[in-house]
KEMI-600648 format. One record per atom (N, C-alpha, C): x, y, z; residue in one letter. Coordinates in steps of 0.05 Angstrom, whole numbers, plus 5000, padded with zeros to 4 digits. Atoms other than C-alpha are relative to their C-alpha. Layout:
BEGIN
XYZA;...
***
This chain:
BEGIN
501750225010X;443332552881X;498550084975X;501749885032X;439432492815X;500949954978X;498550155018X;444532502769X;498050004967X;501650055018X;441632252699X;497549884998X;503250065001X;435731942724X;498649954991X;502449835007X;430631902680X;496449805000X;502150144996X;423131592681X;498149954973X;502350045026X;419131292623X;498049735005X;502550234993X;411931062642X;498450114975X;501549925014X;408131032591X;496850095000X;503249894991X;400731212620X;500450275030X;499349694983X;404331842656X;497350194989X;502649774996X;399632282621X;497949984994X;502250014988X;393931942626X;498849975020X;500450024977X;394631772691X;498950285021X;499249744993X;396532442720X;501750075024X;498750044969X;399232172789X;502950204994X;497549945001X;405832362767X;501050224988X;500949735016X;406233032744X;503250074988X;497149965004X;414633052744X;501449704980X;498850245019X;415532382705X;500450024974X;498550015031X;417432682639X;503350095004X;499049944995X;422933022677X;502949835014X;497450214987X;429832722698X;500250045025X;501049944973X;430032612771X;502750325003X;498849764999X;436033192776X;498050185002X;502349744996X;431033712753X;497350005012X;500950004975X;426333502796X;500350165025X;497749894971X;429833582864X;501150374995X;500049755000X;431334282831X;497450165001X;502549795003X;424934502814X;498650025027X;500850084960X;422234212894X;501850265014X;498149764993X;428434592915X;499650225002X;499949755003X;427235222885X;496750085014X;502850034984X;418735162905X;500350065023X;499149984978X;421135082971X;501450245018X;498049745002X;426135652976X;498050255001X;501849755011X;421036132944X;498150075027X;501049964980X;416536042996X;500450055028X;499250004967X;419535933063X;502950285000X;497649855002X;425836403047X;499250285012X;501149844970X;421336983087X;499749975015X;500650014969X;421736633150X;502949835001X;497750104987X;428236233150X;502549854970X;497550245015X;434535913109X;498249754999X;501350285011X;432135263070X;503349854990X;497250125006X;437834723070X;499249844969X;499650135021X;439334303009X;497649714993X;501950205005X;433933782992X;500849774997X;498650275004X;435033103009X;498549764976X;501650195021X;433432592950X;500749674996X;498950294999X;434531892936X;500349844974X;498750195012X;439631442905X;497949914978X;502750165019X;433430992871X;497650095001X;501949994990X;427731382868X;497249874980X;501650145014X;423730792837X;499049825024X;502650134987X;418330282868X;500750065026X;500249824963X;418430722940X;497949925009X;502750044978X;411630672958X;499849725007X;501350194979X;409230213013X;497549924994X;503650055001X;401930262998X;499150074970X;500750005020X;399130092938X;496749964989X;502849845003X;391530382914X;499449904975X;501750085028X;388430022854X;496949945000X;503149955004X;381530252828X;499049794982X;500750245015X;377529632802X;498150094981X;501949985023X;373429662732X;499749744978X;500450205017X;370429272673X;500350114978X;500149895028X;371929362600X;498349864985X;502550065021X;366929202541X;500449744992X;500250335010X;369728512534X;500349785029X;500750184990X;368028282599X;502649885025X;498550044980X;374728332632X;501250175025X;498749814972X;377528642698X;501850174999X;497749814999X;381829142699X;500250235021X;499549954971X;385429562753X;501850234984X;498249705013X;389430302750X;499150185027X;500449794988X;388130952780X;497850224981X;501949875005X;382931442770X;501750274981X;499249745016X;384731982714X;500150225013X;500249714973X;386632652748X;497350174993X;502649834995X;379633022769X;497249814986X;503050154996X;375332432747X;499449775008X;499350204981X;373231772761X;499849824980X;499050165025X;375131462692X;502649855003X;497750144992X;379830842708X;502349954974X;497950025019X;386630842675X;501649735002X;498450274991X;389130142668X;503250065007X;497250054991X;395630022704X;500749734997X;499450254978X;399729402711X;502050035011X;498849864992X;405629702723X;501550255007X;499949664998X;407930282756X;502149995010X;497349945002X;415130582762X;500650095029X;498749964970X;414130822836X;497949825015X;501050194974X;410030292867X;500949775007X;498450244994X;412329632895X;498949864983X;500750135025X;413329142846X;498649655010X;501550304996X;411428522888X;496950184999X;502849934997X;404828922894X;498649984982X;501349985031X;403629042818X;498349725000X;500850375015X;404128222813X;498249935007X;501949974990X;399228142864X;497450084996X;503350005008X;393728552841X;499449954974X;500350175026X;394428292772X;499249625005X;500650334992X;393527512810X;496750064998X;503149944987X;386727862847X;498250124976X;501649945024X;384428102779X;499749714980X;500150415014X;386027302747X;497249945015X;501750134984X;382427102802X;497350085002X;502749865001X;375827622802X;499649824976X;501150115033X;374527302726X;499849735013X;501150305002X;375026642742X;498749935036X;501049984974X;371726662814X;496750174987X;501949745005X;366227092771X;498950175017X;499649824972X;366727622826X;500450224979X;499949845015X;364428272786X;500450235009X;499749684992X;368029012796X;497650125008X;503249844993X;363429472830X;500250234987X;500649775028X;360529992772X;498450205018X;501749784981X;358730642812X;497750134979X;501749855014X;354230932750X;498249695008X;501050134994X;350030252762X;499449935024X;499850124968X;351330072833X;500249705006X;500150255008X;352229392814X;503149965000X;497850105005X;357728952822X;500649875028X;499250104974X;361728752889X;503150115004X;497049914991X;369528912893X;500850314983X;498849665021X;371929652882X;502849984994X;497649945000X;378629642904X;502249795013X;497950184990X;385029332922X;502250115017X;497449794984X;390029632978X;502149805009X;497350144994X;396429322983X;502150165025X;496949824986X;402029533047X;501949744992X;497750224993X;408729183046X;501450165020X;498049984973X;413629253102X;503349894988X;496849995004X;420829473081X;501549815012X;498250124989X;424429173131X;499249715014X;500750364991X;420028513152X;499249824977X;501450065016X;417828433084X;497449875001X;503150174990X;411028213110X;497750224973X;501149845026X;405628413056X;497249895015X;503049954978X;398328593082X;498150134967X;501349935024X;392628563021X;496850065011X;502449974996X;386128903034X;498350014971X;503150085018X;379628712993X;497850194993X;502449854993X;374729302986X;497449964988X;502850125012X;367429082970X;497850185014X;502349814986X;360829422984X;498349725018X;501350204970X;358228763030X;502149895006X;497550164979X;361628353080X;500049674991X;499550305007X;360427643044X;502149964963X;498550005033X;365627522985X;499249674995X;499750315009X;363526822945X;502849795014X;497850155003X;368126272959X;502750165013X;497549904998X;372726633004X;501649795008X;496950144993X;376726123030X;500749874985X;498350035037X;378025852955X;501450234995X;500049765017X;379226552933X;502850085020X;497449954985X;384826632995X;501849784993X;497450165014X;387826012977X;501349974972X;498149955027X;388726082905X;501850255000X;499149744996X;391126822928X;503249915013X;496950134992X;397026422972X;501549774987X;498150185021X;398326002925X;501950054981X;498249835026X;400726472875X;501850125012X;497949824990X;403826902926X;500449895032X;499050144967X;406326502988X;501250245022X;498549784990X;409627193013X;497650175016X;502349854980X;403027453035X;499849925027X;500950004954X;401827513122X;497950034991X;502349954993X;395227823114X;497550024982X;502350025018X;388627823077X;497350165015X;502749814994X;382728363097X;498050104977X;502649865017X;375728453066X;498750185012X;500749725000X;374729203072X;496550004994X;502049895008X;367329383078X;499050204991X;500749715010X;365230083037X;497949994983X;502249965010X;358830143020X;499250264993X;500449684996X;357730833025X;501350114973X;498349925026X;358131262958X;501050355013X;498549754993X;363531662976X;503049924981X;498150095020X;370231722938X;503049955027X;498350164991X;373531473004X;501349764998X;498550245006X;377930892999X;498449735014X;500550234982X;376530373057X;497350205017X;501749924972X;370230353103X;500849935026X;498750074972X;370230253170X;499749715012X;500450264988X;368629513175X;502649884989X;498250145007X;374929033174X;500149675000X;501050344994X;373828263167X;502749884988X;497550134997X;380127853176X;499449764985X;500550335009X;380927303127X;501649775005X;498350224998X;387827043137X;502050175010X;497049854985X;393827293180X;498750165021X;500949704976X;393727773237X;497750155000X;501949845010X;389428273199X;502450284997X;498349815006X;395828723201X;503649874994X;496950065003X;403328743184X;501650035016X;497849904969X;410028943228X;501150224982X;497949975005X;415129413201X;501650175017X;498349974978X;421329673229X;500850284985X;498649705010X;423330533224X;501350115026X;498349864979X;428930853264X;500849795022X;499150204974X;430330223304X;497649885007X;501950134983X;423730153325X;497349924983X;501850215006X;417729653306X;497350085004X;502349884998X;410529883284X;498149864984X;500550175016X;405429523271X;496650194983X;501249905027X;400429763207X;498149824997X;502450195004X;393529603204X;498350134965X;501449835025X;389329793134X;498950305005X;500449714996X;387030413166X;502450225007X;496949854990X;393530613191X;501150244986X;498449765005X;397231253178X;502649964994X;496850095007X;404731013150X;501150154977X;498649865018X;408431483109X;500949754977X;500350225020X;408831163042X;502849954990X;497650115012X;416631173026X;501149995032X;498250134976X;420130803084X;502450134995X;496749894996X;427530973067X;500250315000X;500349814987X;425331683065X;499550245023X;501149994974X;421431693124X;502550035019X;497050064994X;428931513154X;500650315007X;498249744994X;431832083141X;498450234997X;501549764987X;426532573145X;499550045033X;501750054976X;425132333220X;503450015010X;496849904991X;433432373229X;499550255000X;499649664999X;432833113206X;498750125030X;500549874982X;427833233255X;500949955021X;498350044971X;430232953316X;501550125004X;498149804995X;436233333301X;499250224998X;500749694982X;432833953304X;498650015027X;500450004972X;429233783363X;502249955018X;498249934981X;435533823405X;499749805020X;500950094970X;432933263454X;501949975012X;498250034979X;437233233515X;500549755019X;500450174980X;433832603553X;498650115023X;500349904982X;430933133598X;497150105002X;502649845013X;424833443562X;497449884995X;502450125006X;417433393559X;499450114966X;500549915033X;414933293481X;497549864998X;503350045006X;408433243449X;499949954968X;499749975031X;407532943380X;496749955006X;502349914998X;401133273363X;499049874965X;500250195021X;397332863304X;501849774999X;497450194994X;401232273322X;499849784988X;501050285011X;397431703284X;501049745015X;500450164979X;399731163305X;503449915016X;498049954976X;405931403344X;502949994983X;497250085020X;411931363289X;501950215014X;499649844996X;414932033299X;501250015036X;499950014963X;414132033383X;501449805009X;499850224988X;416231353389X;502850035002X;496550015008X;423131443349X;501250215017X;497849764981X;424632053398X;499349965031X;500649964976X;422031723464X;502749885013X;498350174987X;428531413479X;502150285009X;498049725000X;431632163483X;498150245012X;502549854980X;426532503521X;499849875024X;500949974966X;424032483594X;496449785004X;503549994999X;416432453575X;498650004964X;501649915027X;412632393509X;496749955002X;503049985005X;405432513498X;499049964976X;500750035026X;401732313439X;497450064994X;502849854999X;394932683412X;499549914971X;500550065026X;391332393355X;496449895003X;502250094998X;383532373338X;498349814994X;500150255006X;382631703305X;500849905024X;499150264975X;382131223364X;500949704992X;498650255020X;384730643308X;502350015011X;496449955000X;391530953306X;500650115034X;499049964970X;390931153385X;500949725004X;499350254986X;390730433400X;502149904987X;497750115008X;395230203349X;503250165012X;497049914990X;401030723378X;499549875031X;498750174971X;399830503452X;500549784995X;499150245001X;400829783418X;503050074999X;497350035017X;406729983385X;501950125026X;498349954983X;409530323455X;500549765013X;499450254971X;409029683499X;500949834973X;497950155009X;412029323434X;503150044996X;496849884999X;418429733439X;500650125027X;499649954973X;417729753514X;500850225009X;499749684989X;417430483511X;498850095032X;500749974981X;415430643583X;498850335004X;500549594995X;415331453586X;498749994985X;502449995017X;409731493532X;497150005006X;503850094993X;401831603540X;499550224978X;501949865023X;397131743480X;497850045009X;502549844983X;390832103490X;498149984963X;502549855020X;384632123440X;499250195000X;501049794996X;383132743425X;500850264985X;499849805022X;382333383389X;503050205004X;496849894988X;390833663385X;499250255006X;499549714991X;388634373387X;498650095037X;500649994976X;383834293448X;501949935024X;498550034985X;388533923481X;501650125014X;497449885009X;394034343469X;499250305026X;501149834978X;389634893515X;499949885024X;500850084971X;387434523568X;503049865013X;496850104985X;395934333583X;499950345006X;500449804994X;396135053578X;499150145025X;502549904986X;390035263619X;501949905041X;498050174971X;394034773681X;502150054995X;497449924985X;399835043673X;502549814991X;498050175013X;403634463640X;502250004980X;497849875015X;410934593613X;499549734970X;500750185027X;412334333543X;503050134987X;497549925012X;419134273519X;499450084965X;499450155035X;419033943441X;496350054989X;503850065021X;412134013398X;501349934974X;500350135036X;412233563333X;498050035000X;502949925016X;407433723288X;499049904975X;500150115030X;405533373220X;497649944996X;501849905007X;399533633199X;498449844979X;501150125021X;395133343143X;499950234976X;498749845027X;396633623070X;498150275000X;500549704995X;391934253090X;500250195024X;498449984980X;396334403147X;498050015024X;500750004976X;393434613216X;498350224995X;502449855000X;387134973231X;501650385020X;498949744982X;387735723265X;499949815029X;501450124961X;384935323339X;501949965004X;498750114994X;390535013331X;502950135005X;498049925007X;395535453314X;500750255027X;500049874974X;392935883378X;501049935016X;499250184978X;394135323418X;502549955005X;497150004996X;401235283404X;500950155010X;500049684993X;402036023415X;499650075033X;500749864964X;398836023489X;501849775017X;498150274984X;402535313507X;503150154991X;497149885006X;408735623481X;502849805002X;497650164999X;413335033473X;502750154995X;495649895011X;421635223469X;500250004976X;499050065027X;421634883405X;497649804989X;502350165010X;416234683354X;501549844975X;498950145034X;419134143290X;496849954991X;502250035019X;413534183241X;501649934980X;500350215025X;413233683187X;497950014983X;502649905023X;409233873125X;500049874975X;499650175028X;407633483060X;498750304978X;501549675023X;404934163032X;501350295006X;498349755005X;410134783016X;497250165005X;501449784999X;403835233014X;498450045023X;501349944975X;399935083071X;502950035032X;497249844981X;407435163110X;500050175004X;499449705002X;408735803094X;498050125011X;501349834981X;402136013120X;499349935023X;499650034983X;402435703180X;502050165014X;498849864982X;409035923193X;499850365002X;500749684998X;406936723173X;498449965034X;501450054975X;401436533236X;502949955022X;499150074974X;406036323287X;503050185002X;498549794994X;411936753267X;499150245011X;500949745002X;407137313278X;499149995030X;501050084974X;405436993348X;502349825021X;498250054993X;412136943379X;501749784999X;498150215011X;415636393344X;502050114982X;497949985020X;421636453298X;500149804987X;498750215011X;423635973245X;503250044987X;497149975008X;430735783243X;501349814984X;499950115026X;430735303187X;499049824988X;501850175017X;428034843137X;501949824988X;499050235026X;429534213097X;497949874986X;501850175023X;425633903042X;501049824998X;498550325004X;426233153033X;497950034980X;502550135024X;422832872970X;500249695007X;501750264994X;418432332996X;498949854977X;501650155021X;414832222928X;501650134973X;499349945030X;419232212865X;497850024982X;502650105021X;415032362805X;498450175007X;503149914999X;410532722835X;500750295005X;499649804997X;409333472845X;500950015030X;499750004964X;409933372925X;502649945016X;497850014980X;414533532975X;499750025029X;500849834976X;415733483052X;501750145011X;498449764992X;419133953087X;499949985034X;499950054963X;420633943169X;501750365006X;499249764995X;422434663196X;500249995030X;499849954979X;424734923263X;499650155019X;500749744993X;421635463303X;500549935027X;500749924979X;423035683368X;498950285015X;501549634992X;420836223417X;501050194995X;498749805004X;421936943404X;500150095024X;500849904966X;423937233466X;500450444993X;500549685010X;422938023474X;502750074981X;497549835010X;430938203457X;499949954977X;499150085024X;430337863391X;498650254983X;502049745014X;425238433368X;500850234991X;498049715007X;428539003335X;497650154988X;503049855015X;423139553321X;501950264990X;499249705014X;424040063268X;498750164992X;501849795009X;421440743261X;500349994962X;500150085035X;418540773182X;498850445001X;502049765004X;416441513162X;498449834973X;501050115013X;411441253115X;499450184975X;500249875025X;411341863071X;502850014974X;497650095027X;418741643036X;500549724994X;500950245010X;414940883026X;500150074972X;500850085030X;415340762952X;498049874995X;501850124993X;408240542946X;499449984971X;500549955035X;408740592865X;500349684992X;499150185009X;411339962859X;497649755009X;502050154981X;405339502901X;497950164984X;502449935018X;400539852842X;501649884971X;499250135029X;404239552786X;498649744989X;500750435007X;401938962747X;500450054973X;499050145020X;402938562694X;497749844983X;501750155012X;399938252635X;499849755003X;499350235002X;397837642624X;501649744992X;497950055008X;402437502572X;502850065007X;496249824985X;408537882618X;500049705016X;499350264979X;406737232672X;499649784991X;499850325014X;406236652620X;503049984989X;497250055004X;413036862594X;501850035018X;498350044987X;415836972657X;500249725021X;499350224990X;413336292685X;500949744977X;498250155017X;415635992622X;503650035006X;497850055001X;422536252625X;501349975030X;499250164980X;423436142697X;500349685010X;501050194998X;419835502709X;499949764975X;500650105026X;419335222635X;497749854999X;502650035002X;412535162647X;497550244990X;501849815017X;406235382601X;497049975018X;501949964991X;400735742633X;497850104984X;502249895016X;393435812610X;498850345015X;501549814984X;390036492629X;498349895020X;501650074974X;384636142663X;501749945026X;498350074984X;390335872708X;500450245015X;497949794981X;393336542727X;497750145011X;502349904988X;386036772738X;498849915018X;501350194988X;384136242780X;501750155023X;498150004976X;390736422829X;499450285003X;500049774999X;389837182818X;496750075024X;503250004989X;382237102844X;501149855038X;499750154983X;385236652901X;502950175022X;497949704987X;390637312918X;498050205004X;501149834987X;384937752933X;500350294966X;500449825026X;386138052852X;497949994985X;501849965017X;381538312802X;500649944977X;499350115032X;380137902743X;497850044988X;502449895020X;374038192718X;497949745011X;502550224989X;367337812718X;499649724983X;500450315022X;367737312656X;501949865005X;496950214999X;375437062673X;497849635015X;500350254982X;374236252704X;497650014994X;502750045004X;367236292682X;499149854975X;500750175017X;363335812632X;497350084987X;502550045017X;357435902582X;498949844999X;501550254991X;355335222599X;499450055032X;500849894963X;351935232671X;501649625004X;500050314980X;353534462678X;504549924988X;497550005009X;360434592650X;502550025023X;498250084979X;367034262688X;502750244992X;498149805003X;372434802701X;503049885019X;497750164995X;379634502700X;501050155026X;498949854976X;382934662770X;503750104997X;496849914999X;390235032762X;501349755021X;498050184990X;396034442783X;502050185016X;498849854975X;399534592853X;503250124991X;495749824999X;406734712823X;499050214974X;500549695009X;403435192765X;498950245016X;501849844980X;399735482818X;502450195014X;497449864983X;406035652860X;501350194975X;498349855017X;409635892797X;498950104999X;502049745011X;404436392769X;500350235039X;500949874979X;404036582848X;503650155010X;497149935002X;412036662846X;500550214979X;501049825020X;409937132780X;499150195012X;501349704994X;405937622812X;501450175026X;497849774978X;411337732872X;501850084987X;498349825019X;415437882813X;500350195000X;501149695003X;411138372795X;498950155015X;501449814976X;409738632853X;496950045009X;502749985011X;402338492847X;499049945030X;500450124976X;402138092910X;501650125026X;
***
């Protein structure tokens, strides 16, 4: 897949979302590939990276930041990478394109409804944001409102000119978020028109998606990442499994028809209730979700004695805490499938749990988000049992220990992540990762002469490269 590919948005680099959109999707999928590889290739074989046919308007959920410009009109985008300076959008090359149209209607409509953006340096205004889901396979389209009060002018004008334009809309929610935080949605939901949620359909089975909800944002991906795993989970029809972070049951649901028993652990009680909806809508029967903290849990099955075939795992992009990682370790499932949207916090998970009688016996990367630096990855670990253990005597006085004092300049690891990577690194960059390896970069490196001065943060795929640099050089 990939092929000639190629992507031309023109507010790529002001945006920043998209960090791979000068790139043709081919080299993409290689550069993921090789990221991938680099990392996990000390704990197991990484298969071929699955990618996709079209990887254009994928996302499901669509995030537009509301503002005003100097003449008085509305405008909508995404926040510049690391500030909170809005980059007009109207359209964008991986989001859904009925969505674009849509929040271009709700920006018509703010002007002539005089319904003014809310300006965080003032605190003035009323609507921040706009969250769009659609539903792949029901096409049902679900538009949340975000405002800092719960009364919008003229809402039920303001919903009907809204379905007038777009007759395709199910649902309409005015999001309450008052709170200055750079969260998205608050926690109040006020139903204006439809359900208040959508349906859609993954792996056969039917889930329904409320604005808070947890829904992986490329559907046809989702597919065949949640195929991969199943197929490493081995299910038989016989086995107890536990999808641990379960939101609101996607994952558990698609593998309860091949299991015995599934359990579901997730600490949002939103997405608890929405997955027990979603079991009694697909008349799952063997299923019970639990509120509650996964790693505690994960002991107290333990503590009683409770077997545990299957553990899914799919972590949030700064993987799993140690509590948690104990907890797997003393419950000791057969077989753990971890699902990761983050190569780096992988790898150190799996160092933890390989080191605590697991093995991993392989990996696949799917690219969920064309365009972007991000990849997920699903791996397979099971138990190590004693025989697998091969111990070898080391005399440690014919260690080569010459080589683990070597290093490199700074200019040796800008031209070697140039000519690897064909990416240009700043010093501060390699200083930032070197400081973040436990290396010595002196006392001025990453430091500013201004006290109120903003210090750019190193980007996750230079980060990996420079950090793929110093195992070069042996530094690390």
């Amino acid at each position: 897949m990939g092929g000639e590919i190629r992507f031309a948005c023109p507010v790529a680099s002001r945006c920043g979302g998209c960090q791979m959109a000068h790139l043709p999707y081919a080299e993409q999928l290689r550069r993921k590939q090789a990221w991938v590889r680099e990392l996990l290739s000390p704990f197991c074989p990484v298969e071929d990276i699955v990618g996709m046919e079209n990887p254009f308007h994928y996302r499901n959920k669509t995030h537009a930041v509301l503002a005003g410009d100097r003449s008085g009109n509305v405008i909508s985008g995404v926040y510049r990478m690391g500030t909170h300076q809005v980059v007009p959008v109207d359209k964008c090359l991986i989001q859904n394109e009925k969505a674009d149209a849509i929040i271009a209607t709700v920006r018509r409509l703010l002007r002539e409804f005089k319904i003014r953006p809310y300006r965080e340096d003032a605190r003035a205004g009323l609507m921040r944001h706009i969250l769009i889901r659609t539903a792949r396979a029901t096409g049902q389209i679900l538009v949340v409102l975000v405002a800092v009060q719960p009364i919008l002018p003229r809402k039920n004008d303001f919903v009907r000119a809204l379905l007038a334009a777009h007759p395709e809309i199910t649902s309409v929610v005015l999001n309450v978020n008052d709170r200055a935080t750079s969260m998205v949605l608050g926690k109040r939901d006020i139903v204006l028109y439809g359900p208040g949620t959508i349906e859609d359909v993954l792996c056969g089975k039917t889930f329904r998606i409320s604005p808070q909800s947890f829904y992986q944002v490329n559907s046809e991906q989702t597919e065949r990442l949640y195929a991969r795993a199943l197929d490493y989970a081995g299910l038989r029809g016989t086995e107890t499994v536990l999808d641990a972070y379960c939101g609101i049951g996607t994952i558990g649901l698609c593998a309860a028809d091949r299991c015995a028993r599934l359990i579901g652990v997730e600490l949002n009680p939103a997405a608890v209730k929405d997955a027990t909806w979603n079991a009694g809508r697909n008349r799952v029967r063997n299923a019970k979700f639990y509120c509650a903290d996964a790693g505690r849990f994960l002991l107290r099955m333990a503590e009683a004695r409770q077997p545990l075939d299957v553990l899914f795992m799919d972590p949030p992009r700064s993987g799993s805490d140690e509590n948690f990682l104990r907890a797997v370790c003393t419950l000791a499932p057969k077989r753990v499938v971890y699902i990761s949207c983050n190569p780096t916090t992988l790898a150190r998970d799996l160092a933890y749990l390989t080191k605590h009688g697991f093995r991993a016996l392989r990996a696949t990367p799917v690219d969920m988000f064309p365009c972007t630096e991000h990849v997920e990855t699903v791996v397979l670990l099971s138990q190590q049992k004693p025989d697998d253990i091969v111990r070898v005597g080391l005399d440690l006085d014919e260690l080569d220990i010459t080589s683990a004092e070597s290093k490199a300049t700074y200019q040796e690891i800008k031209a070697y992540v140039w000519k690897k990577f064909g990416l240009k690194v700043s010093t501060l960059y390699i200083s930032q990762v070197k400081r973040k390896c436990g290396l010595d970069v002196g006392q001025n490196y990453n430091r500013s002469k201004r006290e109120d001065a903003k210090v750019l943060r190193c980007p996750l795929e230079k980060e990996e490269a420079i950090r793929t640099a110093l195992r070069h050089f042996q530094m690390i």
